[in-house]
Every structure is written in structure tokens, then in C-alpha cells.
VOMI-37774 format. One record per residue (C-alpha): x negated, y negated, z negated; residue in three letters; residue number from 0. Coordinates in pm, whole numbers, always signed. Each point is the difference from the previous one (the first is absolute). Layout:
X Y Z Ala NUM
...
end
This chain:
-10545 -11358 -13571 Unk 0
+349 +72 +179 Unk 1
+18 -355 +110 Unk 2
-369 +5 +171 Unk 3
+130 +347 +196 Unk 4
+40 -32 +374 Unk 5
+298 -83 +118 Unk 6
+216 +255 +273 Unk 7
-242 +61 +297 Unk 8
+150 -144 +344 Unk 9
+100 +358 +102 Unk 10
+161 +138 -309 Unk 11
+409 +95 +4 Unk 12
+245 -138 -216 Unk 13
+47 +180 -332 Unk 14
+306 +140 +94 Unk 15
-185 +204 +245 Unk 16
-227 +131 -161 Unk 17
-29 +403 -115 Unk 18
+62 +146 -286 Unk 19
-304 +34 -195 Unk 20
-116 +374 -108 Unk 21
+113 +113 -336 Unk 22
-240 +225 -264 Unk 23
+218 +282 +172 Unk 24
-105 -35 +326 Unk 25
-328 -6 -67 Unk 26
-6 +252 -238 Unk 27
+127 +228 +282 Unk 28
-160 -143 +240 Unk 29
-342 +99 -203 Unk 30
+151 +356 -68 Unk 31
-36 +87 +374 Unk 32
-347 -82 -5 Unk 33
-303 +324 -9 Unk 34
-313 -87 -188 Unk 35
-310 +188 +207 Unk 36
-357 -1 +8 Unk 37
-213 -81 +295 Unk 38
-24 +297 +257 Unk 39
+293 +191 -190 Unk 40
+242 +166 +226 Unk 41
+347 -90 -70 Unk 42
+314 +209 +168 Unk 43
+226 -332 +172 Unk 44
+291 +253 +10 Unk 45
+66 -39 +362 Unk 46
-103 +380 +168 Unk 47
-364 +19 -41 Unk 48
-143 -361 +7 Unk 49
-191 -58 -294 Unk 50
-150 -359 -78 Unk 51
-395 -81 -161 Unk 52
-108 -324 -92 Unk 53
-359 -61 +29 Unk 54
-200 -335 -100 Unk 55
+116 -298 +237 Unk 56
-322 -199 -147 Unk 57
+216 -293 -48 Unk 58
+59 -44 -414 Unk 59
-3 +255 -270 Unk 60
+301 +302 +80 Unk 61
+48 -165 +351 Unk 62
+43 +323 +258 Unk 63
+49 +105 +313 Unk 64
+213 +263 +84 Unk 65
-51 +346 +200 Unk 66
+302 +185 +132 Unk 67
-29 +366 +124 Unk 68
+196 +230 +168 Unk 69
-116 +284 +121 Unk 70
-316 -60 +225 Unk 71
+180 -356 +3 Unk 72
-178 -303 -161 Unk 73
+142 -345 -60 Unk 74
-247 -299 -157 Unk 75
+233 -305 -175 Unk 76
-292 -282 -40 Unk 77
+120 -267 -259 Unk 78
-168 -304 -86 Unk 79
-400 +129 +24 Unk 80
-334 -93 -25 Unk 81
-260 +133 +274 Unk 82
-270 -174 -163 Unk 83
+37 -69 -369 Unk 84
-257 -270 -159 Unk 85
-220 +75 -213 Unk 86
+158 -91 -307 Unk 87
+344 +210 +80 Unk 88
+80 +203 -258 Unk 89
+206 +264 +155 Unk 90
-94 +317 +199 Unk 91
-81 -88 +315 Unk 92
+242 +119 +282 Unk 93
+12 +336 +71 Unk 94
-14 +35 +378 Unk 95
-79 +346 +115 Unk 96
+294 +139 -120 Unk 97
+204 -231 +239 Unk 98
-211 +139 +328 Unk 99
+200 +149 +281 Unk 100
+324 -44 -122 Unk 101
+260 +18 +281 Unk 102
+136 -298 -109 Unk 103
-112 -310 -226 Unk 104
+303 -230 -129 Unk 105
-192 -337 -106 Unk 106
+248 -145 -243 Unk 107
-46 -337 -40 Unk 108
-392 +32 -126 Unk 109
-175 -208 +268 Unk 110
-42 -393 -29 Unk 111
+141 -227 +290 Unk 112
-149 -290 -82 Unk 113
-251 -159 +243 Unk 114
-287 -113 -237 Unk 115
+9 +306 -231 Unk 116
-263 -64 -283 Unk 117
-165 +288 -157 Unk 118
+73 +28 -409 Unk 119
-337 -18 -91 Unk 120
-59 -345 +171 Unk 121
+358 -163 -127 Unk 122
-104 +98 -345 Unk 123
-333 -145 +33 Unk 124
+135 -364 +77 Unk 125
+289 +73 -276 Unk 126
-267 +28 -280 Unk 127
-219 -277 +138 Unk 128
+321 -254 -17 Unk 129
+81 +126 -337 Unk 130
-308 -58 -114 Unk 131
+3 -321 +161 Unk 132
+312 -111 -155 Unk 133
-116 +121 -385 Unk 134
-357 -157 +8 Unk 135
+101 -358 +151 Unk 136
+395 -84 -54 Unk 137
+10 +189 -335 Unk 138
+349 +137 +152 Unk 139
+229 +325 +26 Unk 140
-15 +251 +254 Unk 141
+354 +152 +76 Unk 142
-2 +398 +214 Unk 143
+309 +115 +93 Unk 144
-5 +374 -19 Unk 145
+148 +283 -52 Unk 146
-233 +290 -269 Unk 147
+169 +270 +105 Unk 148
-119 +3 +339 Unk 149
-243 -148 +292 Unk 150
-372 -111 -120 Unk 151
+62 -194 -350 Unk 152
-252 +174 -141 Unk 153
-261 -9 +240 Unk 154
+76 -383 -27 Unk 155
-23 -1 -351 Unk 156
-302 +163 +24 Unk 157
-165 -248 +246 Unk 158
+125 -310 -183 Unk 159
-213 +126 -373 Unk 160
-306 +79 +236 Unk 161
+15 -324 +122 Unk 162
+42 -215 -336 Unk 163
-266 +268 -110 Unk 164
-238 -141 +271 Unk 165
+120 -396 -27 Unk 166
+17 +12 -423 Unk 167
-248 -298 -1 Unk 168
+224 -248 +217 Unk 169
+311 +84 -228 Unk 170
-226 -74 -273 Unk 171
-20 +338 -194 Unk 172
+379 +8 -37 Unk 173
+173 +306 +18 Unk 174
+349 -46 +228 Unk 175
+218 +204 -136 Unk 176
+241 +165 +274 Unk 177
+327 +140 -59 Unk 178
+230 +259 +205 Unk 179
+362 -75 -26 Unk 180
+277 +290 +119 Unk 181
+249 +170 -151 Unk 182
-193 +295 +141 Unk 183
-352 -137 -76 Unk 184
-82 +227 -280 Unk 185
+118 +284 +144 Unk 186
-214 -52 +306 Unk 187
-306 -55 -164 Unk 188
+40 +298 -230 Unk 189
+120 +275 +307 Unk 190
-319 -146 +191 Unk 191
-240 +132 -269 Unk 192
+225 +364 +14 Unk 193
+34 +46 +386 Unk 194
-394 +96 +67 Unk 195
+124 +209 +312 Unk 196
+76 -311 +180 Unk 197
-313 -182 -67 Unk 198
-363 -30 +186 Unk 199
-274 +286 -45 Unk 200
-204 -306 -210 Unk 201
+301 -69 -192 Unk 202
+58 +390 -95 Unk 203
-349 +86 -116 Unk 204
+49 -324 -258 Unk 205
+291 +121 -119 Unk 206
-142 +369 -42 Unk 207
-262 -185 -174 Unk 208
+247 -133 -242 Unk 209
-78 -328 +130 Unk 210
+283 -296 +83 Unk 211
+24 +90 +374 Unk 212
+170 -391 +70 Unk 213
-172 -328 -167 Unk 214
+391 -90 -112 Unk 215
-79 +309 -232 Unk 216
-251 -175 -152 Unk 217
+123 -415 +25 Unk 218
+296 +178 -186 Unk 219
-153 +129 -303 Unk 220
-196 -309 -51 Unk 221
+212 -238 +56 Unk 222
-40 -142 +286 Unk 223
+256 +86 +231 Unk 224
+370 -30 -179 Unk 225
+356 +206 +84 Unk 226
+335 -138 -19 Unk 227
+327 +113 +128 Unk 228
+129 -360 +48 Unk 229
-109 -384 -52 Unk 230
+175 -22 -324 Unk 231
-118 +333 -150 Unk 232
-158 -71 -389 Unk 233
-291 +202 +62 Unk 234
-101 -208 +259 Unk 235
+77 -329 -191 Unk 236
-201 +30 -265 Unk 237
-358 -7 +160 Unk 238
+129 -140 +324 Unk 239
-295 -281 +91 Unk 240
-48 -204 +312 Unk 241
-202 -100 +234 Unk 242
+103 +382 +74 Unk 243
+43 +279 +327 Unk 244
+348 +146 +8 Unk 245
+121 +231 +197 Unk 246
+376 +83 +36 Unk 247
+286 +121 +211 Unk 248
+186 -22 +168 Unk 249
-177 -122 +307 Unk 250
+296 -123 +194 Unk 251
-6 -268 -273 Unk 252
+372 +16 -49 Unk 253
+18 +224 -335 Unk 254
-258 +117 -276 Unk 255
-266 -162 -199 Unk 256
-149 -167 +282 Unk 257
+327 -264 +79 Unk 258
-70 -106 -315 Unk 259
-351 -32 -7 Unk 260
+2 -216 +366 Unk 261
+297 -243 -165 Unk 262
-228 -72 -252 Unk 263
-312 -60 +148 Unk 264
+68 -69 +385 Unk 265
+9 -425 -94 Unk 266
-353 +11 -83 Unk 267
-290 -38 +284 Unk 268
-246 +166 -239 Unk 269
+198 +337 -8 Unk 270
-16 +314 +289 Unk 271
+255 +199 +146 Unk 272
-147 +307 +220 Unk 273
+223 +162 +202 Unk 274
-138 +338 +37 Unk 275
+296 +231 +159 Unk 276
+37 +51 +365 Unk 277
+370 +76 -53 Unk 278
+12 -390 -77 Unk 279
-134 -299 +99 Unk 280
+58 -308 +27 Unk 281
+365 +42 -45 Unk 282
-22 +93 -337 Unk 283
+8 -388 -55 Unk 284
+244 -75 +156 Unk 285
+269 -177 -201 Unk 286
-216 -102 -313 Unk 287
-82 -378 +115 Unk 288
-268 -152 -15 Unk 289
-303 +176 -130 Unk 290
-285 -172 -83 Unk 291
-230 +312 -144 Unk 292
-230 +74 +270 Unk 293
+126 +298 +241 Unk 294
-249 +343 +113 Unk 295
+156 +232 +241 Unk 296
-219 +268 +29 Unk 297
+236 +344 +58 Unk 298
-195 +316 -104 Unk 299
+44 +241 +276 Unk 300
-168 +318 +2 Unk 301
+250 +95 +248 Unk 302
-95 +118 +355 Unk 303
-65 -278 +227 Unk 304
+142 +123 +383 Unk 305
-355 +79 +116 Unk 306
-79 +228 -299 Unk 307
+376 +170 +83 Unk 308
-102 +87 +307 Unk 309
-346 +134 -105 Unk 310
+203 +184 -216 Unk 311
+229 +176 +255 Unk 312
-365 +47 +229 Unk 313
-79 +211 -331 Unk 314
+280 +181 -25 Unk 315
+91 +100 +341 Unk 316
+350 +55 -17 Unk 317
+234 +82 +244 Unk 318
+291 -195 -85 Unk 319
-39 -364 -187 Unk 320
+299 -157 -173 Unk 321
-32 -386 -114 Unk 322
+272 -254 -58 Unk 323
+136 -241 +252 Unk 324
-201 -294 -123 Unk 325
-308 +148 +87 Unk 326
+58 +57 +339 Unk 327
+76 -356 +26 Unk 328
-329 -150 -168 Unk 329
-193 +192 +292 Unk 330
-78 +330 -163 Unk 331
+4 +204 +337 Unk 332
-236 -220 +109 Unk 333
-249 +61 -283 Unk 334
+85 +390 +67 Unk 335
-46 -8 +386 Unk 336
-365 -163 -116 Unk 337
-81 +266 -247 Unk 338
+162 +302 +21 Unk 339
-135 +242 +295 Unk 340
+218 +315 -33 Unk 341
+368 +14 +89 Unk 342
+246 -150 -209 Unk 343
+409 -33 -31 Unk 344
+116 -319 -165 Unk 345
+353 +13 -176 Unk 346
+128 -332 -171 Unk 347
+184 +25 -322 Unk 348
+330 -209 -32 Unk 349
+180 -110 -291 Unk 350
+313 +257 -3 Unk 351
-91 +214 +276 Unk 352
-129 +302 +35 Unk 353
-322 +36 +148 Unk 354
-22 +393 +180 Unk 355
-378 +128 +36 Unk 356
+21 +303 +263 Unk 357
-268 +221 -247 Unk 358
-113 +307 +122 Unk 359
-196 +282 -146 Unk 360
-376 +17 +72 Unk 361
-83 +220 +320 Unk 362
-338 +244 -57 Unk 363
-205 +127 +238 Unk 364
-42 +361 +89 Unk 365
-285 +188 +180 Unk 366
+77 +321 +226 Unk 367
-238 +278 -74 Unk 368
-152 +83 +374 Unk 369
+143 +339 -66 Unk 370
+304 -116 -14 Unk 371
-3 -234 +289 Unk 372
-76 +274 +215 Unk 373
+267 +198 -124 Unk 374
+269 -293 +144 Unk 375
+164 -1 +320 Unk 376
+236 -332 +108 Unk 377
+315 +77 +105 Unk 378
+169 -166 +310 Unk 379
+52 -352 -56 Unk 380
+222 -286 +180 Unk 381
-244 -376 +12 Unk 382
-312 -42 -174 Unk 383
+101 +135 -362 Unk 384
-122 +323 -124 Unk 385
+117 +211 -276 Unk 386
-142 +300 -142 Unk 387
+121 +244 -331 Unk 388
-299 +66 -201 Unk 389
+7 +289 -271 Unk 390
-301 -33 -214 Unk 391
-158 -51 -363 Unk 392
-30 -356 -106 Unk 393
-286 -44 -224 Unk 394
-68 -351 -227 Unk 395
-325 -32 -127 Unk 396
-254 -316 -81 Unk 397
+261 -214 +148 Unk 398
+2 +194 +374 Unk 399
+289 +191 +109 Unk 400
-103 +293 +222 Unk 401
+251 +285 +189 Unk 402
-147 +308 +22 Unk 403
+209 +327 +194 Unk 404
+213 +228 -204 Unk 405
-104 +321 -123 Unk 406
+279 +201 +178 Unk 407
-59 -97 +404 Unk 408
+338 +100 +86 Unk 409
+90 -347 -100 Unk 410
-149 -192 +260 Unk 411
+223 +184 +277 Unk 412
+188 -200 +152 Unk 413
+348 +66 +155 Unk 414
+148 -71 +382 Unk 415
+132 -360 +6 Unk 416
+327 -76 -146 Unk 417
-42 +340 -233 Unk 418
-16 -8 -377 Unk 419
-329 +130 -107 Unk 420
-6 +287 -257 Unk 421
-224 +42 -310 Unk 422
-164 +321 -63 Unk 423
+294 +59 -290 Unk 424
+274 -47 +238 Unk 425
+89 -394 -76 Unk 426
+65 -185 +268 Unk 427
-129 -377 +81 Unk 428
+201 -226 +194 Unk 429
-96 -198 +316 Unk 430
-149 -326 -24 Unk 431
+135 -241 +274 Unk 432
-172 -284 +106 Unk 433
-2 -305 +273 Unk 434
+172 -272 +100 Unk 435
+331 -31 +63 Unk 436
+164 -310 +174 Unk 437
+356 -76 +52 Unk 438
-42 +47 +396 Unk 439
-166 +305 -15 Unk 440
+253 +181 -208 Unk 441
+314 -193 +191 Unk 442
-168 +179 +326 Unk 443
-19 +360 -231 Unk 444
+355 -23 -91 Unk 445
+125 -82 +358 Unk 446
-202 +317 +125 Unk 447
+186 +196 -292 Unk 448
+333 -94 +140 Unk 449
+16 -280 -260 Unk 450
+103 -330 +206 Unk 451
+199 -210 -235 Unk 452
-261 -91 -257 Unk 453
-92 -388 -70 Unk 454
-273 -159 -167 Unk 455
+276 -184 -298 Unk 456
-249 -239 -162 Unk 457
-361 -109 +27 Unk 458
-68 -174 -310 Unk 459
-244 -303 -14 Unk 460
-328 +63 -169 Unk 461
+70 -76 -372 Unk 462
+254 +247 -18 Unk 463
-227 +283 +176 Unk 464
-246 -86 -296 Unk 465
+252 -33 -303 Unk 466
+234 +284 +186 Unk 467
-237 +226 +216 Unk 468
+257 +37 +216 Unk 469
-124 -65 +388 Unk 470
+333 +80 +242 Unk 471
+322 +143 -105 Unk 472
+138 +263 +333 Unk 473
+362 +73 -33 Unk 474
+185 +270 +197 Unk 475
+339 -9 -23 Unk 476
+55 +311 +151 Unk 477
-119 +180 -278 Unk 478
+53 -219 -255 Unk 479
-358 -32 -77 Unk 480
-309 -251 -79 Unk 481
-361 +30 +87 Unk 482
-173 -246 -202 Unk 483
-438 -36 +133 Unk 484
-147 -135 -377 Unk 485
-355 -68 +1 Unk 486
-68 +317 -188 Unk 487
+243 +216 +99 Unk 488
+338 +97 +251 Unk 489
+318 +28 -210 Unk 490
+286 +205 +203 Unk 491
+350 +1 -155 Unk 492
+269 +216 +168 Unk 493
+307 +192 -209 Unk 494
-57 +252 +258 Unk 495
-226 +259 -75 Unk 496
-46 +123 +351 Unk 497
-42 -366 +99 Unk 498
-277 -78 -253 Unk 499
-212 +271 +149 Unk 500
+57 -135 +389 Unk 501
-114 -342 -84 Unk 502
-282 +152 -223 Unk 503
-136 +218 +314 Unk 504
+53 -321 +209 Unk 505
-231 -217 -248 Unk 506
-250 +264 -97 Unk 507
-48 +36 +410 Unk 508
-117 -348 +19 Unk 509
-234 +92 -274 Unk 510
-335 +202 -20 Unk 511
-43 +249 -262 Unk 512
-288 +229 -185 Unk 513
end
């Protein structure tokens, strides 16, 4: 039916344009790169020691989410999900407690944006009411667009024999046969029956019972539900019967079994087309002409609609969220201001760029033993801040951490400001230094040391002090040295060794110590 075939769609380039199309090589290599793993099966990534998980997304057999770790550091990728599956979903349901206080949750492109989302169960509902319509009182076709190897064709399948089951009077006792054209179709339907992993509890204990765990099981060995790879295939030909249900890819109606089917039925009234992927709508049409066949758009979209998302993240408590552009555009903070109490750091995700998440490893709290607290003495301090060096025995038990005092009390002496302290074997420990430090306060340090040429050289603005760290550069060309305040730290650099140690004095005097 080439000439019935849509014509070039308002937006599409010139042929000479266009990219070069993969060969068998590239894909073959491209496949070769790929790890097969189970669900919950740790898998080394090869980049330090993050290792990835996939876990049951709840969305169509073998979808997954993904759990990175690190460490004490947890990263949740959420793909297209279901929160709550209907009842007839045949894969495990989502798998949520494993995503729970993550540090960070990347939401990659799972949620729905569309303002009227319908839930699955209720598009399929009207789907197999129309069909039924259709069979029983235009004696016409039904055409599905689909694709086997993934989303919910055979929960749809499923629904649409139930309900000719239930109507078999109004379509007169007939049987309508129903075929499933793809080049992948029989694969599909065969690795469904094999993958029991991926499927619902209900749908396990049949197939432990060496029962068909899918109806298509069963509409296959009778007859009444038909494979073929493409509209011309023999097998098909031969006890191909209308009025029949087909359903076909590709769904964006510009390749596969399905642009052949719609040519050859979309003149006639009595025929259906159902539109059942969100990926496409209406658009799919576009460039075929007229169609007379009788149009239902009903998307199937178990996806997350944006007030499930953010019961999601309300769940999951992260400290870091990740989403893509679009959704902060559709009015997903608002949805997450209404929803989610604790706090939360949004990061969008651009096409190209990088997208940094400052992660940091969990903090655990410790309980001083009141022996030990009485043991402590605070050293003199400059502000409010107070430091103290604790030697003790940290004990982790049920969850609690606990420090108790050493066995050896000569390890809680402590030593005359600005001394190292000594352990009982001899080592010494060096002195912690702590405070603030401004730039005026150690200008005015300097200038009492003798020091009056040095200048404050740059004061970056503050997106370098957070990519950078660096706060104020002091030069002093005298000595040919730098003083650079970080956030974390003081950096001297002097070639002079007896110089290095003057301006280290003149810091460390602006600084309190234990």
C-alpha cells in the first residue's frame, strides 16, 4: 500500500539531510556493550566503587529503576513508573523501599505532563467498550498501533478477549479472531512466558502451577490470537479473516504492519483506528489525507502523573531531586511546595550539560559517655565556637553510636595551648586550629608583624568561591608570597622557608587552637 502511505510530515528535512542509517555493525556493537542482570543484582559500573541495581519500576515486564551506591552514598534514577498499578498489571509492582533516603533522586523522564492524565485502567475500559461497539453493529476492523515488545499490549490484549468473552451474544457467537503483527511479535510473546521474575505475585504462582500465566498463552494455542512478522507474511495469509482486531507497529504510523493496515482500511466509516501510545497522538495522522475510519485516542499511561511525582519524592525524602527542564516548566515545584514537607534541593537536567549534585556522606550521631564528659576541659576560645579533642572508644551497636573513655587515662591529658599532645607511646598529635579568619583581621596581624605591603589581589564573585573555594587572594610582594583564605582551609606559599613559618605564626595567631 506504498501509494496510501503518508506523505513527508510538514517538519521533516530534505533527504539530503538526513543521517546515515545504522548498519548490522553498529548495532551488533552497540548490543555487545550491553550487561544482562537480574533484579536486585549488584553490578560493578567500573567507575571507583559505584555499583548500579535495578529494582522493579512497576511500569511493564523488565522495566527498572536504578540504585547507585557509593560508599554510605545512595543515588535513586526513577524511569517511567507506576505508583499504583491496576489491577490487571501484570508486572511486579514497584519496588519503593529500596529508593528511601537516597541523597539524591534523578527522575528521568518517568512522570506524565499532561493536564488530564487518565489512569490505564479507565482508557482501557472505554477502548474495549468501542471495540466492541464497532464489531457488534458496523461489522468493521479495529486497527491498534503498538509496539509487543514493550508498554501494556498484553494487558490490552487481555482486556479486549474478556470483553468479547462478556459481549459473545451481541457479536452473535462469533469468535474475532485477533492477530499480532511485529517482526518482534513472536519473540515477545514467547520471552513473556520465560521472564517470571518480572511478573505479578498472581502471575508467578500460575506459572509455578504450570499454568499459562498471560491469556495470549492460551488465545495462542487455540487459535485465537495470530503472530506475524509483517502484513504480507504466508502464515498469516492463509487463515487471515475479517471483520478482525489487529494490532501492529509501529505506532508512529510511518513504518511496519500497521501503515499498511490504515491504507487499507482508513476509507471505510465502519472500520476503527485506536491510538493507544502517549508518545503519539494525533500527529501520527498527519500526512495520510483524509481518513474516513473512525479515530480513538485513548494514550495508555501508567506513567506518573505530577501529583503522584511529588507523592513520590514526600516518600522518599531525598535530599537532592534532579528532573528535566520541562518539568519545572509544567509547574512541578508547585506540586512539590504542596506536598513535600522536608527540605529539598532542586537541580534541572539540560540537554548537553552537566548537571553537578554537591553529595555528601551521611553524618551519624554520637553520644558522650558522662564519664567522659567529665573528663573534658575547653580550651581558650576566640567568638562563640568551641572545640574540644576527644580520645575515646567508639562503639556501634543496634544502630546507636556511643563514645565511651579509653582504657589507658593518660590519653585524655591534654597539653598547654599551641603544644602537640603526646600519646602514652611517644607519638605525637598535631594541633587543631580553628576560627574565622577575615581578610581585615589578618591584614591588621601582618602590619603588627612588620608586614605592611600586603594587598587583598582578588575577591572573586560568588560562583567562583563555590566552583573554586577560593575566598581572597593576599599578595606580599616583599616576600614573594600568597595567602589564599579558602572556605576550608589557609594556603601560604613562600620559596622561603624562614618566611613560610613567619606568615604561618602570623595566621595561626588569629586562630584558636586545642
Amino acid at each position: 500500500h506504498q501509494d496510501d502511505g503518508p506523505g513527508p510530515h510538514e517538519t521533516a528535512l530534505p533527504k539530503t539531510k538526513w543521517s546515515r542509517p545504522y548498519s548490522q555493525q553498529d548495532v551488533d556493537s552497540c548490543l555487545s556493550q550491553v550487561t544482562l542482570v537480574s533484579f536486585d543484582q549488584p553490578q560493578s559500573l567500573g567507575l571507583g566503587q559505584w555499583t548500579a541495581r535495578a529494582i522493579s519500576s512497576g511500569y511493564s515486564l523488565g522495566a527498572s529503576n536504578w540504585i547507585l551506591t557509593s560508599g554510605q552514598i545512595q543515588v535513586g534514577c526513577v524511569a517511567e513508573c507506576t505508583l499504583e498499578p491496576p489491577k490487571s498489571w501484570s508486572c511486579l509492582p514497584m519496588q519503593l523501599n529500596p529508593l528511601k533516603h537516597s541523597n539524591a533522586i534523578i527522575l528521568c523522564g518517568g512522570v506524565s505532563v499532561v493536564p488530564k492524565h487518565q489512569p490505564p485502567e479507565e482508557a482501557i475500559q472505554q477502548i474495549c467498550s468501542r471495540i466492541v461497539d464497532v464489531l457488534a453493529n458496523k461489522k468493521g476492523n479495529v486497527l491498534i498501533p503498538t509496539q509487543p515488545a514493550a508498554g501494556s499490549v498484553f494487558e490490552l490484549i487481555e482486556s479486549i478477549w474478556h470483553a468479547l468473552q462478556a459481549n459473545a451474544t451481541r457479536l452473535g457467537g462469533h469468535q474475532v479472531p485477533m492477530y499480532l503483527l511485529s517482526p518482534s511479535a513472536a519473540h515477545s510473546t514467547s520471552y513473556s512466558r520465560l521472564s517470571t521474575e518480572w511478573l505479578s505475585t498472581q502471575r508467578q504462582e500460575r506459572s509455578l502451577a504450570a499454568e499459562f500465566p498471560f491469556v495470549h498463552c492460551e488465545l495462542l494455542r487455540s487459535g485465537g490470537l495470530q503472530l506475524g512478522s509483517s502484513a504480507s507474511d504466508p502464515t498469516l495469509l492463509k487463515g487471515y479473516k475479517e471483520p478482525c482486531i489487529v494490532l501492529a507497529s509501529h505506532p508512529s504510523l510511518r513504518a511496519g504492519p500497521a501503515a499498511s493496515f490504515l491504507g487499507a482500511w482508513k476509507n471505510s466509516p465502519n472500520n476503527l483506528l485506536v491510538l493507544t501510545d502517549y508518545c503519539y497522538g494525533d500527529e501520527a495522522l498527519s500526512g495520510w489525507g483524509p481518513i474516513s475510519m473512525a479515530v480513538l485516542h485513548r494514550p495508555i499511561d501508567p506513567r506518573l502523573s505530577l501529583t503522584q511525582a511529588s507523592t513520590l519524592i514526600q516518600q522518599l525524602q531525598p535530599e537532592h531531586l534532579v528532573m528535566p527542564r520541562d518539568y519545572f516548566q509544567v509547574g512541578m515545584l508547585d506540586k512539590l511546595s504542596e506536598n513535600v514537607s522536608q527540605e529539598l534541593h532542586c537541580h534541572q537536567l539540560v540537554a548537553g550539560r552537566t548537571t553537578a549534585i554537591p553529595l555528601a556522606p551521611p553524618r551519624y550521631k554520637a553520644y558522650l559517655s558522662k564519664q567522659l564528659a567529665n573528663q573534658l576541659t575547653v580550651s581558650s576560645t576566640r567568638g562563640h565556637k568551641r572545640l574540644l579533642r576527644v580520645s575515646g572508644v567508639l562503639q556501634a551497636r543496634d544502630h546507636k553510636m556511643d563514645i565511651k573513655p579509653c582504657a589507658d587515662p593518660s590519653t585524655q591529658a591534654h597539653p598547654p595551648k599551641n603544644q602537640p599532645s603526646q600519646h602514652a607511646g611517644g607519638e605525637l598529635e598535631p594541633v587543631l586550629w580553628f576560627g574565622e579568619l577575615s581578610p581585615c583581621t589578618l591584614l591588621d596581624a601582618l602590619a603588627q608583624e612588620g608586614i605592611c605591603d600586603a594587598v587583598v589581589l582578588t575577591s572573586p564573585d560568588s560562583a567562583r568561591q563555590i566552583q573554586q573555594g577560593v575566598h581572597t587572594l593576599i599578595q606580599i610582594p616583599s616576600m614573594n608570597a600568597t595567602i589564599g583564605l579558602e572556605l576550608n582551609r589557609t594556603h601560604i606559599e613562600s620559596e622561603s622557608e624562614h618566611e613560610l613559618e613567619r606568615l604561618t605564626s602570623v595566621v595561626t595567631s588569629c586562630l584558636s587552637s586545642c
